[in-house]
N, C-alpha and C positions, 0 to 999 in steps of 0.2 A: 391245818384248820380244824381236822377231827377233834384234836384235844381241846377249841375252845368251845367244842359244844359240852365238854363235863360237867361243866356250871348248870345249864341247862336240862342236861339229862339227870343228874344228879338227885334237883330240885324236883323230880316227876316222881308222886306214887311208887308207879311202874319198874323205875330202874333204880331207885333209892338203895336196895339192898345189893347192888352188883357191887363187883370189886372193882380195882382199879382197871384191872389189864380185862375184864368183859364189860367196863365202860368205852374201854378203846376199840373195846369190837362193834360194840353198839354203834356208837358215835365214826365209825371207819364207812359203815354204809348210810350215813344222813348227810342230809343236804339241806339246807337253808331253802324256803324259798317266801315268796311275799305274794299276797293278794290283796287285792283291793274288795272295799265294802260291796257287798250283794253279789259276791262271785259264790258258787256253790262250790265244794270241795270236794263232796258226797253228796251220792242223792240216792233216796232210799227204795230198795228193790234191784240194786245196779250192781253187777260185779265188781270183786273189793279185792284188792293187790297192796294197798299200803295203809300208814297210820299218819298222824300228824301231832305235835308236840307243839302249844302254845308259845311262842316266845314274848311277843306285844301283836296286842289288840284285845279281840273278843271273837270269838266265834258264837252261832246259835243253831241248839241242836230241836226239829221239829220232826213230829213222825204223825203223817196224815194230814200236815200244814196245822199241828196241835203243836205249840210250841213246848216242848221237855226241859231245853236246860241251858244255860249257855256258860263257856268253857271260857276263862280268860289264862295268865299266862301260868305257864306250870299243867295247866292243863292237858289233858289229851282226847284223842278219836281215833276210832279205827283201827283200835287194838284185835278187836274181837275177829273181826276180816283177817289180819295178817297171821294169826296165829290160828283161826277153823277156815280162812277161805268161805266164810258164809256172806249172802250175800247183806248189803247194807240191810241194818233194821232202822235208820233215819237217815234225814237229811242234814247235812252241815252245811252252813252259808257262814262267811265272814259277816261280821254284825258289823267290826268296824275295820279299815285298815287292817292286814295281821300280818306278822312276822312269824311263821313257823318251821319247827325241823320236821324234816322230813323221812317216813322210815321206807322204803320198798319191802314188801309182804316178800318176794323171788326172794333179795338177797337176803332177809331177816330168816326167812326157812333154810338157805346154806349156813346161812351164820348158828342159829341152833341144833343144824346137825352136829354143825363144829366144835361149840359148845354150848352141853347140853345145859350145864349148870344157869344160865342166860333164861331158860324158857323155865326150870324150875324154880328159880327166884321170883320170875314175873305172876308163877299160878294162883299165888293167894288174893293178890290184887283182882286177877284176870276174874276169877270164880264171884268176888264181891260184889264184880259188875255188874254178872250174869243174875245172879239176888238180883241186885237195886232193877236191872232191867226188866226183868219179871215181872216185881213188883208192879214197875211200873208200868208193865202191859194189861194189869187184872182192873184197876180203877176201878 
């Protein structure tokens, strides 16, 4: 099943620059899972262990119940947790029905000891976030 999340990871920012065989590494620790509308994902100020990867639906990202952004498929969350371990800086709720992959923050940290080439592909994306996030903390 790992290999048919490549379509999937592939299409993300985030893993676009992986190769094939640290796609498989990627994709070896995700899991599928599904939520229904108005379930929160993340909620912000809360200890953070994993990510999520849009498949179908919509998620909505609010910080303060100010709504920021909302993430449809291709999209992502939760990056910034699984790679610093910091705690949420918003809240994620499914907006509508979602279909998402799923990353564990534990196994994504074995997985780039493993390989490290995995976390240096991701930093330029990871660093653009941290900008736009900023940004959009100064208003």
């Amino acid at each position: 099943m790992a290999h048919a999340y490549h379509n999937h990871l592939i299409s993300v920012p985030l893993f676009a620059d992986l190769d094939e065989s640290e796609l498989d590494a990627v994709a070896a620790i995700t899991t599928e899972l599904n939520f229904s509308a108005g379930t929160a994902l993340m909620n912000e100020g809360a200890g953070a262990h994993e990510m999520v990867v849009v498949v179908d639906g919509t998620l909505e990202v609010t910080r303060a119940d100010e709504h920021i952004a909302d993430i449809g498929p291709g999209g992502f969350a939760g990056e910034m947790a699984v790679l610093t371990h910091a705690r949420r800086d918003a809240t994620v709720t499914a907006k509508s029905d979602v279909k998402a992959l799923h990353l564990d923050g534990r196994a994504f940290g074995d997985l780039i000891q493993q390989v490290p080439s995995v976390a240096a592909k991701m930093l330029p994306i990871v660093a653009a976030r941290v900008v736009e996030n900023s940004t959009n903390h100064q208003h």
